[in-house]
TIVEXFI-639154 format. One record per residue (C-alpha): residue number from 1; x, y, z. Coordinates in steps of 0.5 Angstrom, whole numbers, plus 500, padded with zeros to 3 digits. Layout:
BEGIN
    i    x    y    z
  NUM    X    Y    Z
...
***
This chain:
BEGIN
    i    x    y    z
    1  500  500  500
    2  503  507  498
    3  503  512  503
    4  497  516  499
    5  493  511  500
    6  495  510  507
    7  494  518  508
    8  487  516  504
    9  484  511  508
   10  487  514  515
   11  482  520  512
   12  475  522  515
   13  469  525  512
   14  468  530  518
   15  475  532  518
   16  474  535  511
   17  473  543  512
   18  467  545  507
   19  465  551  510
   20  469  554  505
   21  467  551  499
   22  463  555  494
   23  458  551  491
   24  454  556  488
   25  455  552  480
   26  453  546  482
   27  446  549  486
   28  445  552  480
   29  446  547  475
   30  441  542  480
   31  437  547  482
   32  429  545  482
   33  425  550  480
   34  417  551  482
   35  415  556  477
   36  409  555  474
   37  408  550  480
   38  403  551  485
   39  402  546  490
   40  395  548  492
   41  392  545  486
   42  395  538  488
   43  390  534  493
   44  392  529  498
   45  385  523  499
   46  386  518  504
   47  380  512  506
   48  380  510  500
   49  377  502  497
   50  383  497  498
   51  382  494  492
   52  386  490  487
   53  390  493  482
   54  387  490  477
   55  381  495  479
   56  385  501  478
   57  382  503  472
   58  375  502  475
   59  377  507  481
   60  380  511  478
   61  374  513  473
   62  370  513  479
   63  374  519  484
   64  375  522  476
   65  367  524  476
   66  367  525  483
   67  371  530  483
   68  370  533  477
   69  364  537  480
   70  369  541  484
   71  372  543  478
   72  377  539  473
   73  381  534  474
   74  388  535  470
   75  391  528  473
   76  390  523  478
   77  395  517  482
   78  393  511  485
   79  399  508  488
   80  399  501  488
   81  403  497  492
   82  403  488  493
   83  398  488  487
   84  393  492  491
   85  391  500  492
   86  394  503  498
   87  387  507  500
   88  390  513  499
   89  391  517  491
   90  394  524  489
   91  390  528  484
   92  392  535  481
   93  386  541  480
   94  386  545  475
   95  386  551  480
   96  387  553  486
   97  379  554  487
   98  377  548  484
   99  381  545  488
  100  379  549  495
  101  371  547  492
  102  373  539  492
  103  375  540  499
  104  369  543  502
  105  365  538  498
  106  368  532  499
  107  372  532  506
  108  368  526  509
  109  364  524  505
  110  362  518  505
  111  362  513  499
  112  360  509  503
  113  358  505  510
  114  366  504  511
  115  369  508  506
  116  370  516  509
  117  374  521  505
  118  380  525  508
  119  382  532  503
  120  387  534  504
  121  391  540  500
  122  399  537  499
  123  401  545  502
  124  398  543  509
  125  400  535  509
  126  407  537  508
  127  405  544  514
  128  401  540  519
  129  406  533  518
  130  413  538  520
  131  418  537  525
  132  417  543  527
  133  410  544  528
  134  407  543  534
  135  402  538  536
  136  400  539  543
  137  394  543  545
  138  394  551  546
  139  389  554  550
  140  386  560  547
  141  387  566  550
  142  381  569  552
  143  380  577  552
  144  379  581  558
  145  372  583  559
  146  371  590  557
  147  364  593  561
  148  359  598  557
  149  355  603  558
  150  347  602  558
  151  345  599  551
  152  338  602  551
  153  339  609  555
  154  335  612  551
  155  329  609  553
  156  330  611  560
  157  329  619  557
  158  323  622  563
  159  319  625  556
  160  320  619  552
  161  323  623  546
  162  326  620  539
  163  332  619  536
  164  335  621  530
  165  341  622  526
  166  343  627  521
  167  349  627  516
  168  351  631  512
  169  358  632  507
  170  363  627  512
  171  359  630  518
  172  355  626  522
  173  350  627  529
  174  346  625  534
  175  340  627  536
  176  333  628  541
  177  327  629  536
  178  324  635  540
  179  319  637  534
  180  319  644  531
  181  324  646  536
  182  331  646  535
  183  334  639  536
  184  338  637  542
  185  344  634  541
  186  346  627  544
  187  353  627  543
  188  359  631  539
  189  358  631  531
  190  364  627  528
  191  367  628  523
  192  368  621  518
  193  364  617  523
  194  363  613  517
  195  364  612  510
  196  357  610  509
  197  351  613  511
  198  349  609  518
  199  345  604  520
  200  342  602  526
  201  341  594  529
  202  333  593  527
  203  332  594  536
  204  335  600  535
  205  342  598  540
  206  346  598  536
  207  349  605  531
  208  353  600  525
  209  358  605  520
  210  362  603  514
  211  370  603  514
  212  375  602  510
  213  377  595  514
  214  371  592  515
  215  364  596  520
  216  365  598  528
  217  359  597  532
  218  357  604  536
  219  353  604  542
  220  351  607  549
  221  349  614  552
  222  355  618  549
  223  355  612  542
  224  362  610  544
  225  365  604  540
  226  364  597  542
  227  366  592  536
  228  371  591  530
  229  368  587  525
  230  375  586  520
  231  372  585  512
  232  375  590  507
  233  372  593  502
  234  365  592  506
  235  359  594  503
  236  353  592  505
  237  351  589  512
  238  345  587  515
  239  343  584  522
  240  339  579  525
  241  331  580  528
  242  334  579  535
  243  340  582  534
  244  345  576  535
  245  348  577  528
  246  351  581  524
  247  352  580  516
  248  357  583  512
  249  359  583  505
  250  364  585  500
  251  367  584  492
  252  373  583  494
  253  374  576  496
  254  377  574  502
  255  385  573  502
  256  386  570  509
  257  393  571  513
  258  395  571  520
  259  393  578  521
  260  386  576  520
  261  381  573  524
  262  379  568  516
  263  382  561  517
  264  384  557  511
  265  376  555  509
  266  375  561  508
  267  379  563  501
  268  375  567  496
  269  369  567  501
  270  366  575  501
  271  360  573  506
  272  361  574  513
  273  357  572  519
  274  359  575  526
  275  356  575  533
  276  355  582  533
  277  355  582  541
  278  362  579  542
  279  366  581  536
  280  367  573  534
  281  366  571  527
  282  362  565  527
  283  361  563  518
  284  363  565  513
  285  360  564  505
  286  362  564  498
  287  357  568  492
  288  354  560  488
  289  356  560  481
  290  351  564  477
  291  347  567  483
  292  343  572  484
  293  346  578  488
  294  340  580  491
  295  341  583  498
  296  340  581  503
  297  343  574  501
  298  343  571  508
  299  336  570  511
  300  334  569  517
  301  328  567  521
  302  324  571  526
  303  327  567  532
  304  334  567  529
  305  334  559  530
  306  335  559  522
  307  338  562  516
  308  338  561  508
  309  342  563  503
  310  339  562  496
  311  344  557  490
  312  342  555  483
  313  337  550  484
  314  337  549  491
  315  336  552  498
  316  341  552  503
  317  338  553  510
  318  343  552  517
  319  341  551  525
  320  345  557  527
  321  346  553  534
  322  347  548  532
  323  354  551  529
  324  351  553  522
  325  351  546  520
  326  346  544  514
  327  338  543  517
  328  338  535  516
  329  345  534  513
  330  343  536  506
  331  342  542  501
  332  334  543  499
  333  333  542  492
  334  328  545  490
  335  329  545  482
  336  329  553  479
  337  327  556  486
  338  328  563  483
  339  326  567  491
  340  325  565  498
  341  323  569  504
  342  321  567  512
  343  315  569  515
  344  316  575  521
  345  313  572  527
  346  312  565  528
  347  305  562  525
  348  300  559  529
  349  298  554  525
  350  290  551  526
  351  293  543  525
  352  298  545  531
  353  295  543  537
  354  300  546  541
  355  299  554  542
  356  304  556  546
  357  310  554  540
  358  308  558  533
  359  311  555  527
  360  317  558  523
  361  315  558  516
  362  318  559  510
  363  316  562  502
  364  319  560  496
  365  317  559  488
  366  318  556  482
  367  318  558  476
  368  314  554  470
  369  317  549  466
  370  315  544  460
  371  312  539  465
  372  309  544  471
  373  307  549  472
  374  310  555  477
  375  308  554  484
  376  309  558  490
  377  310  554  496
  378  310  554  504
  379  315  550  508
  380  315  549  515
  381  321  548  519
  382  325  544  522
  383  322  538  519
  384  321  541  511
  385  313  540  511
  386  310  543  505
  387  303  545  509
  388  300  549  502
  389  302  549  494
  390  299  555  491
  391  299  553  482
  392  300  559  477
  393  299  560  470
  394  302  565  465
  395  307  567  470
  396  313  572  469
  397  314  574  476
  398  312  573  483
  399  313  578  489
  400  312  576  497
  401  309  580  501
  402  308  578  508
  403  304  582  513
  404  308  584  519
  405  304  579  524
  406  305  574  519
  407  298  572  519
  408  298  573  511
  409  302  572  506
  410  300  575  499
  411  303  572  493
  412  304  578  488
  413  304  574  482
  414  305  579  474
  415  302  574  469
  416  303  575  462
  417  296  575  456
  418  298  569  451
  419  303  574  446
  420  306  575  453
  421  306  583  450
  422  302  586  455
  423  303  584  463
  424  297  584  468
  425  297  582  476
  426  294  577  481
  427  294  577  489
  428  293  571  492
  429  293  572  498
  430  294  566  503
  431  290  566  510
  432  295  563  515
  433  290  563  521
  434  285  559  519
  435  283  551  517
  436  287  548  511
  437  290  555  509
  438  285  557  504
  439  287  563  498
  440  283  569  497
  441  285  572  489
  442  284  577  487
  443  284  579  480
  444  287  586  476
  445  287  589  470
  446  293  593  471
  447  299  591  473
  448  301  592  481
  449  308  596  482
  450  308  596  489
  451  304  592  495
  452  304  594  502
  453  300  591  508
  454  298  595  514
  455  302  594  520
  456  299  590  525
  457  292  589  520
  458  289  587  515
  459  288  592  510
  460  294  594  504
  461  295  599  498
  462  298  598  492
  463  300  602  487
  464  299  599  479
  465  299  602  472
  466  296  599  465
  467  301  595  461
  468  299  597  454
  469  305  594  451
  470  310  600  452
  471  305  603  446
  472  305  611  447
  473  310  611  453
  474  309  619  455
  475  313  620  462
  476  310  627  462
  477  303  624  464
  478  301  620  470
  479  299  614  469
  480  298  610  476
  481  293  608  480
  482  293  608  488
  483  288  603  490
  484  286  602  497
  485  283  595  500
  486  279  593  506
  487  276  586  509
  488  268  587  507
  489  264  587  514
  490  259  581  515
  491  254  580  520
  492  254  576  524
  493  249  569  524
  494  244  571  529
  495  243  563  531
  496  251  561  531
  497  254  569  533
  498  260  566  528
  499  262  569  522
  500  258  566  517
  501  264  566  512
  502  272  567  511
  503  276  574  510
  504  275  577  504
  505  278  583  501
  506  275  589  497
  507  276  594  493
  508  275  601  497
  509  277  606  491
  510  282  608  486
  511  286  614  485
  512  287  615  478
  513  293  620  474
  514  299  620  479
  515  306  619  479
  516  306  616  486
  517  312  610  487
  518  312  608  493
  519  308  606  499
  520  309  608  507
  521  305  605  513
  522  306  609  519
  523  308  603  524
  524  301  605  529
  525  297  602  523
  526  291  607  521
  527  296  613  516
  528  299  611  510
  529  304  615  505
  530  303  615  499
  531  308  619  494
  532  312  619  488
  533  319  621  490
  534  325  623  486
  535  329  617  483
  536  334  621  477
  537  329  618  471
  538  322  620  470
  539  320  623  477
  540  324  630  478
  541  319  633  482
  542  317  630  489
  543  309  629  492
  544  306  626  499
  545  299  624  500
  546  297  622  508
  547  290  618  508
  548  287  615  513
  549  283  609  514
  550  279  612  520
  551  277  618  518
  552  271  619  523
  553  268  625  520
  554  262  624  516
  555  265  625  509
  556  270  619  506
  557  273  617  499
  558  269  610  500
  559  266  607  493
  560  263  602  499
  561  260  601  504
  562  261  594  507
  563  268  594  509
  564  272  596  514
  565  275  602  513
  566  273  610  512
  567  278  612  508
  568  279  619  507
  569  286  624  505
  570  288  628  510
  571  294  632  506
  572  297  633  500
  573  304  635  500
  574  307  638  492
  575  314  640  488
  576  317  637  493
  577  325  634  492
  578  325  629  496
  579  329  622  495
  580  327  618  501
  581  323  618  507
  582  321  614  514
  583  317  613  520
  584  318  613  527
  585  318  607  531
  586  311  611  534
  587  308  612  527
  588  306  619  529
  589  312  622  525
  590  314  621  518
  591  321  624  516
  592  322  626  508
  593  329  629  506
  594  333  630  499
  595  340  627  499
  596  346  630  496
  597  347  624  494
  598  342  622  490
  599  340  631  488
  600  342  636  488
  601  335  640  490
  602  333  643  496
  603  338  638  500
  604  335  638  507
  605  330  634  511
  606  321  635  514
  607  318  632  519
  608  311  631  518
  609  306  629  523
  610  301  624  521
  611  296  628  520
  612  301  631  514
  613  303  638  517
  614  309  640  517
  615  313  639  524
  616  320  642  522
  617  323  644  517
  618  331  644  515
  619  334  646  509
  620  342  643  510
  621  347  644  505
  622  350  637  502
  623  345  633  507
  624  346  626  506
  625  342  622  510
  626  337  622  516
  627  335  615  520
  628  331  614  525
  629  333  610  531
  630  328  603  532
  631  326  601  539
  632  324  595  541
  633  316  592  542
  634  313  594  547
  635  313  590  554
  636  305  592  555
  637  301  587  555
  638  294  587  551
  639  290  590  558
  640  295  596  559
  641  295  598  552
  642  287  598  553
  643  287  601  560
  644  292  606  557
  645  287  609  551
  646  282  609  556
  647  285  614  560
  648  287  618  555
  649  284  624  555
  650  288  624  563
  651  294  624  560
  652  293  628  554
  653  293  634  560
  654  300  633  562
  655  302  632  555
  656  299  637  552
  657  302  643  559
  658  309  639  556
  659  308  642  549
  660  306  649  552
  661  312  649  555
  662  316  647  549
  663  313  652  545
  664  313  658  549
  665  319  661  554
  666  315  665  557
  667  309  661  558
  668  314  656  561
  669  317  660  565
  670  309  662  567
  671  307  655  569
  672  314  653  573
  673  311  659  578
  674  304  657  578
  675  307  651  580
  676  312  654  586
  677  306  657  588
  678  302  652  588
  679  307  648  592
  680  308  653  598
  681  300  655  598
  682  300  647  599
  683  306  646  604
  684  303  652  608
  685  295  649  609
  686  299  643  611
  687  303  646  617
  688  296  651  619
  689  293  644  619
  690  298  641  624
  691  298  648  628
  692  290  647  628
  693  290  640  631
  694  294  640  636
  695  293  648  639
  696  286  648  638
  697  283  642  637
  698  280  644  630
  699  279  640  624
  700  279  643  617
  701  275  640  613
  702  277  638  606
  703  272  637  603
  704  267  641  600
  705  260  638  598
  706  255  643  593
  707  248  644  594
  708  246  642  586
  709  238  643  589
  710  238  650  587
  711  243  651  580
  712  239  658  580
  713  244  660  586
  714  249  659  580
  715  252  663  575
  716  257  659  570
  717  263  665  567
  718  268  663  561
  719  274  668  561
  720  280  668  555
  721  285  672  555
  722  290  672  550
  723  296  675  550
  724  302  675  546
  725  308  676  551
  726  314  676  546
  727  315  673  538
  728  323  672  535
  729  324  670  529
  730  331  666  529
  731  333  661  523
  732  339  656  525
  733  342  649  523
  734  342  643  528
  735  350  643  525
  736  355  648  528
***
């Protein structure tokens, strides 16, 4: 052996120094590069069949179409191993969706009762199956409580006044509704408060504004922030009847990070539902491939139990407690379902016997097809009975009108002549509280452009015009029709004392030539709104009517006689700019302003009351927006609200010495020193009293009986004196 040789074998591996060594050519040379290669297409599937090599082809064929519902499948490898399948196979999508879509669809799918497949992107198996990622349980770190203010202060005001808000430009206030006179501020006017105009939750606890990042709650005496709601790029949002949810939505689609409260599974989604409470985001939906995007696209039922969101063919409807998971495990297919709505309240169905749980019920129809005809549907939940099916004919659309009880549901239905040139209207109106549910329809030959039932009633209004084909369309002449409806009186069986025959509607009168567009119930029922408002196109100008269904005088606008209502106009309101307009949760005041927005005319805001009279009036340069703030129902109950209207004459005095008070400084001050008089004329008799008890033994004697036997002894003198004591004129803005 050479002493090379020697020296060689003697030579260590680990003796050799390389840390000096330039590899740079050869990592060049060998490097592997992943342009073009995106390991999130590739998906991983355990729990597949064991099956022998020779069934390879017959699986591979099988899993193809399988996962070919998510997308397409570019290639498939099923490792073979002893001449038998190893249960698990790697498949390549042809995009990161289509990947993420085989994902959510058959991660534990069943193929069948000892087959469940496990899907898996190849980026989380090589993250998740790491040395360096740790297994072991981390307790989540649970916030520190933050305490707030009174929610529902504002309910506690000693007057029982309203609030509202006002924008204008970037600015945004809060104020106390104080009827003519100048609104008293709730909290500092801020600037950029919201991108948006702001929303109030349905209840009115919460005040919801629009950000750059996502929405933030505000709440509170003095409107503090309470919550952060990430999701850039929001746009619309809508809360839950009760409160509990918050739903959001965004263009852009999600793009989760750590920096986000947005897992993996919510890629590409831009839906978010939120505890609106804590802040915590509890599901998040992406938009079904050619869906329709009509708002809001998360529905909720009246006891927030349920929601549904609308797919192609199919209704998807969730248990909310039950961690948004699919009612029965399974979409409700429902062959071009083209809309669905939930019922308000809970329904009191005749067949259920149990009157202390009210049923949730849902709507939904169908459109006609070669081998049905369009049907309209109502389901109850959770078990998916359908309790009526209502079949219609030469349908091109059908609108859902609930009243606000849900103790009807109108099926708006605008059917087509045979030459499907002109269009006319049917409503078919379901009675929801009586046996079988039975159907009044009723037949027009207009057709219906909007329809309104009267809060906590049973009459409604629509607003219709003649289809002529679009032949002679002047925009310059008024051609809709207000029509007004009222259930028909019936005499009660005097041998039965029942009715002899179920609700049924009539025709009250028609108000022909008018622009009008929109329809406005006040909340208390009895008044409604009727105007045509400014929209950009064919309304330049606006105009209100007021009409009441209650008129007690003697002259009304009834075509009939036997139906409940005495309808009568009570105001006309013309040449107006008005954009939109709202009730307040009382139904005593309507407010109607023109947005900077949507007009450049007259921008500003009145508050009318019910009656139609002007109650204040502001004209505010670059206003945007005015919001009433909801309260919730009242805790009367049906005796207190009776007792309430029965004394209500009692209570009017005091209310009406408020108003006094309100109206006049001077008269206010008048009345303060009437009742300070009072007071010491009072606290001075008392002590006479007392003095006159215990010094002389003396009683006074309170009560003073008139002798009524002679009212000729009596002369009744009626004194008013009026005098004006002080009138300015001042004119000022509610923004400083």
């Amino acid at each position: 052996m050479t002493s090379l040789e020697t020296a060689l074998e003697s030579l260590k591996i680990e003796d050799i120094p390389v840390d000096d060594i330039d590899f740079s050519d050869l990592e060049k040379e060998y490097q592997v590069s992943d342009d073009g290669v995106n390991f999130d297409n590739f998906l991983v599937v355990d729990g597949a069949p064991v099956a022998p090599e020779s069934k390879v082809p017959v699986l591979q064929k099988v899993l193809t179409k399988l996962f070919s519902q998510a997308g397409k499948v570019l290639d498939m490898q099923i490792p073979v191993e002893n001449g038998k399948t190893k249960g698990h196979l790697f498949i390549e999508m042809d995009s990161i969706n289509a990947a993420r879509e085989a994902i959510k669809q058959f991660n534990g799918k069943k193929l069948d009762a000892k087959h469940r497949l496990l899907v898996n992107s190849m980026n989380d198996m090589e993250k998740y199956g790491s040395d360096d990622f740790s297994t072991e349980f981390e307790e989540p770190t649970v916030p520190d409580f933050a305490p707030t203010d009174f929610l529902r202060s504002w309910l506690q005001n000693k007057d029982g006044r309203d609030q509202f808000v006002l924008q204008k430009g970037d600015m945004t206030r809060v104020f106390w509704n104080r009827l003519a006179h100048q609104p008293d501020p709730v909290c500092e006017a801020r600037k950029n408060w919201s991108n948006h105009i702001v929303k109030f939750s349905p209840k009115g606890t919460y005040l919801l504004s629009f950000h750059d990042q996502g929405v933030t709650s505000w709440g509170g005496p003095n409107f503090e922030r309470l919550k952060r709601f990430y999701h850039p790029g929001v746009s619309r949002l809508d809360v839950s009847p009760t409160e509990k949810y918050l739903v959001t939505f965004s263009m852009t689609p999600l793009q989760p990070d750590e920096n986000t409260p947005f897992g993996p599974e919510s890629q590409g989604h831009q839906i978010c539902v939120w505890d609106l409470a804590t802040g915590y985001l509890l599901k998040t939906f992406g938009i079904p491939p050619n869906a329709k995007l009509e708002w809001p696209l998360i529905r909720f039922s009246y006891d927030d139990k349920y929601c549904g969101r609308l797919g192609p063919n199919a209704l998807a409807l969730y248990e909310i407690e039950n961690n948004f998971q699919l009612l029965d495990g399974k979409i409700h297919k429902v062959e071009g379902i083209q809309d669905f709505s939930f019922a308000p309240k809970g329904v009191q169905l005749v067949y259920n016997k149990r009157k202390s749980d009210p049923t949730t019920l849902l709507a939904y129809w169908t459109p006609e097809t070669n081998n049905q005809s369009c049907k309209a549907f109502l389901m109850t939940l959770p078990n998916k009975r359908i309790v009526k099916t209502v079949n219609l004919v030469q349908v091109s659309n059908v609108s859902i009108h609930w009243q606000d009880q849900a103790d009807f549901i109108c099926f708006q239905v605008d059917r087509h002549s045979k030459s499907k040139k002109t269009f006319f209207t049917n409503l078919e109106i379901c009675k929801l509280n009586e046996s079988e549910i039975p159907v009044e329809k009723i037949e027009m030959k207009d057709r219906v452009l909007a329809l309104a039932f009267e809060p906590k009633g049973d009459r409604f209004v629509t607003i219709s015009k003649m289809d002529n084909g679009g032949i002679d369309e002047n925009p310059m002449y008024p051609k809709n029709f207000i029509k007004f409806f009222a259930p028909e009186k019936k005499d009660k069986d005097k041998d039965l004392d029942v009715l002899p025959d179920t609700l049924k509607w009539k025709l009250v009168k028609t108000v022909d030539q008018q622009y009008s567009n929109c329809i406005s119930w006040s909340p208390a029922g009895r008044f409604v709104a009727v105007c045509a408002i400014v929209n950009g196109k064919d309304i330049k100008k606006a105009s209100l009517d007021f009409y009441d269904f209650d008129y007690t005088g003697e002259k009304t606008l009834n075509e009939v006689k036997d139906v409940k209502a005495s309808l009568q106009a009570v105001a006309h309101i013309d040449n107006q700019f008005f954009t939109d307009l709202e009730w307040d949760t009382s139904g005593r005041f309507l407010a109607a302003w023109s947005s900077y927005a949507k007009h450049k005319l007259e921008n500003g805001y009145t508050v009318y009351n019910c009656c139609g009279e002007a109650v204040r009036k502001e004209i505010v340069d670059q206003f945007t927006n005015f919001v009433w703030r909801p309260r919730p129902e009242s805790l009367l109950s049906n005796a207190d609200k009776k007792k309430a209207r029965k004394n209500l004459k009692q209570w009017s005095v005091k209310f009406e010495e408020q108003d006094a008070m309100e109206s006049d400084s001077a008269l206010r001050d008048l009345i303060l020193k009437r009742r300070a008089e009072l007071s010491q004329w009072v606290a001075y008799r008392e002590q006479s009293k007392e003095r006159l008890e215990s010094e002389d033994h003396y009683t006074i004697f309170d009560n003073f009986v008139q002798d009524k036997s002679d009212e000729s002894q009596y002369v009744t003198v009626e004194e008013v004196k009026e005098e004006i004591l002080e009138e300015t004129q001042e004119e000022v803005e509610s923004f400083e």
